[in-house]
N, C-alpha and C positions, 0 to 999 in steps of 0.2 A: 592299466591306468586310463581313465577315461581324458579327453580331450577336456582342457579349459576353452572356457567362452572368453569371447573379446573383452567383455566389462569385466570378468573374474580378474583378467589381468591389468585391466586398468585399477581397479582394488587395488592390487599386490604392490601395484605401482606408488599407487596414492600411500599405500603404509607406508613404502621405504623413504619416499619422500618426509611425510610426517613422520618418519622415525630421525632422518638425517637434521629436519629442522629440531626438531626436540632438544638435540644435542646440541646444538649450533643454531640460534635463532635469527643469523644475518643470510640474506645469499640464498632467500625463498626463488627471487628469480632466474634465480641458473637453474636450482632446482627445481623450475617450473620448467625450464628451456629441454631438460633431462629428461623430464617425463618420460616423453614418447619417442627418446633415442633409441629403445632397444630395437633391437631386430625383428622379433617377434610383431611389434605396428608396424612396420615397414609396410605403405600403400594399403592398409586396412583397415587404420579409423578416419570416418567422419569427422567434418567437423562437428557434427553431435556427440561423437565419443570425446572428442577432444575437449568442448564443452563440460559436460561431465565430470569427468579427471580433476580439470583446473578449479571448477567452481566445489569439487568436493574437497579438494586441499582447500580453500578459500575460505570456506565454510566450516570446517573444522578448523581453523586458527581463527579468526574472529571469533567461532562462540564457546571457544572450547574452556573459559568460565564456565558460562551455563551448562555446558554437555559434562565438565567435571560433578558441577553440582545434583545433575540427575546421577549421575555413578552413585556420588555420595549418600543420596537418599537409599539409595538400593541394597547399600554395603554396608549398615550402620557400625559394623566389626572390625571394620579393616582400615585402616586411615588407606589417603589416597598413593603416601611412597610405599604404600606394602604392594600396593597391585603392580604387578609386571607391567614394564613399558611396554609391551607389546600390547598386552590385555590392554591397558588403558586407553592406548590411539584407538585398537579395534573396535573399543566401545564407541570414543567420540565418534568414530566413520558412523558405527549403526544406528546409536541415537540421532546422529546431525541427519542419515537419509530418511530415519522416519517421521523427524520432524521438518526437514526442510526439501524434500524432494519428493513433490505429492505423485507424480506419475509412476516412482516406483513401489511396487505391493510390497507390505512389510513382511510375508514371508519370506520374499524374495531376497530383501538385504538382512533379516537375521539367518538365513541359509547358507548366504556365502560367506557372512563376517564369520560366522561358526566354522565354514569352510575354511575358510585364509588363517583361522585360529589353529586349526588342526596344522596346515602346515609350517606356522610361523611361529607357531606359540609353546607352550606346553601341554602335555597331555593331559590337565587337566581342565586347563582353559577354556573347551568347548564347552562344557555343564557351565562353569561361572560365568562364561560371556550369555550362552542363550538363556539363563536363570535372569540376569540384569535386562536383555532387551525386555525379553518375556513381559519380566514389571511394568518397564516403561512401555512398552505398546499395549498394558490391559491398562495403562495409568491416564495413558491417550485417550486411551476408548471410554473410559470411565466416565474423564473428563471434556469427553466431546472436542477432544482439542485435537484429535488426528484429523489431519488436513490431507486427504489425497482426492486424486483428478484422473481421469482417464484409467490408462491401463493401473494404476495403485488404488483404484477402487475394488479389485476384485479379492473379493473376501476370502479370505480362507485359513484358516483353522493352525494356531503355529503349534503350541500345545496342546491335547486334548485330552482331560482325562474321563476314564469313563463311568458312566451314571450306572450304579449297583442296581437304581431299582428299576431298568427299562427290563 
């Protein structure tokens, strides 16, 4: 089993949190206070991880209208109570970092949301989750509206398929 990285588990963190508000939409900040109890942060995040964590729970509940309604475009099939709670937060997480968090590369967070799908979700989940960013990050690029800076500038290829006539 390979080691997780420090933000894989801040992820992990940030689901269970937007999973407990989901159910229970009072008492975001205890469940903010929770976060970084585990033991596993214990003396290993920054306050820039910390940063992170809080503003990506923050950020998935303020726009998680808008981050519903890119699902919906994606899914014309499936109303939005068909999709697994799990599926659905893991979506908001990856839609809200590609559009609201320019420094990280979008490979990067459809890699882990597909990651954290595999272990949280069902085994189908990882084709429907990276099928939905996939859209929304060629829907970005399309529309010139992916907003990255720094290290989420560097390009790189999430799906490729390949050209018959080279």
């Amino acid at each position: 089993m390979k080691p997780k990285y420090l933000r894989r588990l801040i992820r992990e963190s940030v689901l269970q949190v937007l999973y407990a508000y989901e159910y229970n939409s009072e008492g975001l900040d205890k469940l903010l206070e929770n976060l970084y109890e585990k033991e596993i942060f214990k003396d290993r995040l920054s306050e820039e991880d910390k940063e992170f964590g809080t503003s990506l729970v923050n950020k998935v509940i303020i726009n998680h209208k808008e981050l519903d309604e890119e699902i919906e475009k994606r899914v014309s099939n499936w109303e939005m109570s068909r999709i697994a709670v799990m599926d659905r937060l893991l979506l908001r997480m990856g839609i809200c970092e590609l559009k609201y968090f320019p420094e990280i590369p979008p490979k990067v967070t459809i890699n882990e949301i597909i990651d954290i799908g595999k272990d949280f979700s069902t085994s189908g989940s990882s084709k429907f989750i990276n099928g939905v960013l996939d859209a929304v990050l060629m829907d970005l690029k399309t529309t010139n509206t992916l907003n990255k800076t720094g290290r989420g500038l560097i390009e790189e290829t999430v799906t490729t398929k390949p050209n018959i006539d080279e």
